[in-house]
C-alpha positions, 0 to 999 in steps of 0.5 A: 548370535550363532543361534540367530543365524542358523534360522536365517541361512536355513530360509535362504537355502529354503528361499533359493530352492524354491526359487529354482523350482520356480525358474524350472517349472516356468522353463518348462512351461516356456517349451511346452508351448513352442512343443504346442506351436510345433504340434499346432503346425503338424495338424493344421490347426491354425486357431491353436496356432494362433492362440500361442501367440501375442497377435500384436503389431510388434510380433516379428518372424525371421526366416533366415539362410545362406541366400538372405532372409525375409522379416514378417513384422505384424501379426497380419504378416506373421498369420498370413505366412503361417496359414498359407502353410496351414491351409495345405493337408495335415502334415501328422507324419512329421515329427519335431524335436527342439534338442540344444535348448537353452532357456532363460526367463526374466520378470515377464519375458523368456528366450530361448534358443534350440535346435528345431529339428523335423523328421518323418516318423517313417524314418526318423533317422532321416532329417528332413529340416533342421534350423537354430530356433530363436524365440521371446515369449511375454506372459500376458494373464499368466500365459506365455505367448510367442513375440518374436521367432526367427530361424536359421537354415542351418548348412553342410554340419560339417562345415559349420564352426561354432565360437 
């Protein structure tokens, strides 16, 4: 009986070690793409932008901060918002961080929270914008699209308490 189970516990830790690095390999790619909405923002490039995302009815973005928040639910709304900031100049002098991520995939869908952190390349020291990023993904055809984004301003650091 010992002999049968050797086998069996070696292809369960075999299993459960591919399975991570499967869950690793889908969290990173989950971040490569809010790296490339972020890259796609910095250079103005709109139909990059766009491709990021599911384009759909349901797609919502939420700007929120200590005065409110305004919701953007359709893709129209969503690409209207986006490109009236991507009609302007290039911004390649900025550059944006996602620090504190906390990734979490299930079947065809991934969320993820971060701090989305912008800085001057100038002085990098220097935060310019500095928001809590929260955003679902869907894999449609073997590529993750963004669904859902909503930031929060963050305030004063010091005056904030987290539970």
């Amino acid at each position: 009986m010992n002999l049968h189970v050797l086998p069996v516990l070696t292809m369960v830790a075999l299993l459960a070690v591919s399975c991570q690095a499967d869950v690793e390999r889908e969290q990173e790619a989950v971040m490569a793409v809010l790296k490339a909405e972020s890259d796609a923002m910095i250079t103005g490039d709109f139909d990059s932008f766009k491709e990021l995302h599911t384009q759909s009815e349901l797609e919502t973005r939420i700007e929120m901060g200590i005065y409110g928040y305004n919701v953007y639910r359709g893709w129209d709304r969503v690409s209207a918002l986006v490109g009236d900031f991507l009609d302007g100049d290039p911004q390649e002098n900025l550059v944006n961080t996602k620090e504190n991520c906390i990734v979490r995939i299930s079947g065809k869908s991934a969320w993820v929270t971060c701090d989305n952190v912008w800085t001057d390349r100038s002085s990098p020291d220097q935060i310019l914008y500095n928001n809590l990023q929260i955003a679902f993904l869907e894999k449609q055809g073997g590529t993750w699209k963004i669904s859902f984004s909503a930031y929060y301003t963050k305030g004063d650091q010091t005056e904030m308490t987290i539970h």
